[in-house]
C-alpha positions in Angstrom: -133.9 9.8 25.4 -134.0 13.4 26.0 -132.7 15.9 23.5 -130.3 17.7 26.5 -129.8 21.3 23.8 -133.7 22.0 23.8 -134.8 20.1 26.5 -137.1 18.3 24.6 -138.0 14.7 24.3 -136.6 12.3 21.5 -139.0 10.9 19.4 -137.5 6.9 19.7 -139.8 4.0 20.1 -137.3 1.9 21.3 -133.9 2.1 23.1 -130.4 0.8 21.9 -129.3 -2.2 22.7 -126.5 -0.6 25.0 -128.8 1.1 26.8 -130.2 -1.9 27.8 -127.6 -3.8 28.6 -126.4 -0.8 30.5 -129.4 -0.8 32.4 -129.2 -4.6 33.3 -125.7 -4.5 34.6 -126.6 -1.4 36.3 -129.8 -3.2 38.0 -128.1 -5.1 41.3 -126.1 -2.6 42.3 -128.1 0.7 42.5 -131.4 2.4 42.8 -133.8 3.0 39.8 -134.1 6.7 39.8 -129.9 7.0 40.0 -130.4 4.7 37.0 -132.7 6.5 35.4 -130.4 9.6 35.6 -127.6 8.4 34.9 -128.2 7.0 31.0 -130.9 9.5 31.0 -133.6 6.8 30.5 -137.1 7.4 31.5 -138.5 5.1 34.7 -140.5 3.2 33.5 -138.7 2.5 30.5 -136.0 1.2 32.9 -138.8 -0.9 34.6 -140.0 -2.3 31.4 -136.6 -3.3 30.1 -135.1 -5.1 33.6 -139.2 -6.7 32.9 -138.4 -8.3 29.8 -134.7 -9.1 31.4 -136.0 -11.7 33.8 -139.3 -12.8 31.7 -137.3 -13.5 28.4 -133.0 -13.0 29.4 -131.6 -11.5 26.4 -131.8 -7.7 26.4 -132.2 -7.8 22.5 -135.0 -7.5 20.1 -137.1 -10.2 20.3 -138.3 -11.1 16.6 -142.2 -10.8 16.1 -144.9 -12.5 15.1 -145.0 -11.5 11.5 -147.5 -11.4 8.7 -149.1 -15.1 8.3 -148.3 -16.5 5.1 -150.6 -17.3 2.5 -148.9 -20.0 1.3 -148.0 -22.9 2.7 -144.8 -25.0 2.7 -147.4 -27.6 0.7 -148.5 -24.8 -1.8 -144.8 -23.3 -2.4 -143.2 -26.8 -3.2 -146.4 -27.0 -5.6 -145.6 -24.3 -7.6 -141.9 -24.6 -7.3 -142.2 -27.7 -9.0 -143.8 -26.4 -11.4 -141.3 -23.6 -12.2 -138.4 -26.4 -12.3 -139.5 -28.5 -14.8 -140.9 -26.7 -17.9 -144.0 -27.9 -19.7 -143.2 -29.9 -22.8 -145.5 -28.4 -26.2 -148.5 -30.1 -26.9 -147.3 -30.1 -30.5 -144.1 -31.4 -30.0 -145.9 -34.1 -28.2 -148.1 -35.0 -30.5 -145.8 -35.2 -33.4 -143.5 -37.2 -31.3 -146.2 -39.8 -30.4 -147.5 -40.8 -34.2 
């Protein structure tokens, strides 16, 4: 997380999926702050991934909620139907009628 040549911090929303796996295995079998120093993870960031650990179990990214759809499942057979089968002329039907 930390940028170790200029001792400045990485600009990373979220950690790798190592990490935090790292982190989890890590968990039982020492302290937080030797945690924290050792993948050279932030606290609390530590603290918020072992969180979502034993709220959710997988360490991996959860998928979101998403943009709601406008259409519905209804609405997009509707107009798929209407792409599959093509409109017949109205003069070819007409001629084909008399």
């Amino acid at each position: 997380m930390y940028d170790t040549e200029h001792g400045e911090k990485k600009k990373s929303r979220e950690s790798s999926e190592e990490v935090r796996q790292k982190i989890v295995g890590k968990h039982g079998q020492s302290q937080a702050k030797s945690i924290s120093r050792d993948l050279d993870v932030p606290v609390s960031t530590m603290c918020n991934v072992i969180k979502k650990f034993k709220a959710h179990g997988p360490v991996a990214n959860l998928p979101g909620r998403g943009r709601k759809r406008k259409v519905d499942q209804r609405l997009q057979r509707m107009v798929q139907n209407k792409m599959d089968c093509p409109k017949v002329a109205s003069n070819e039907s007409r001629s084909k009628s008399h």
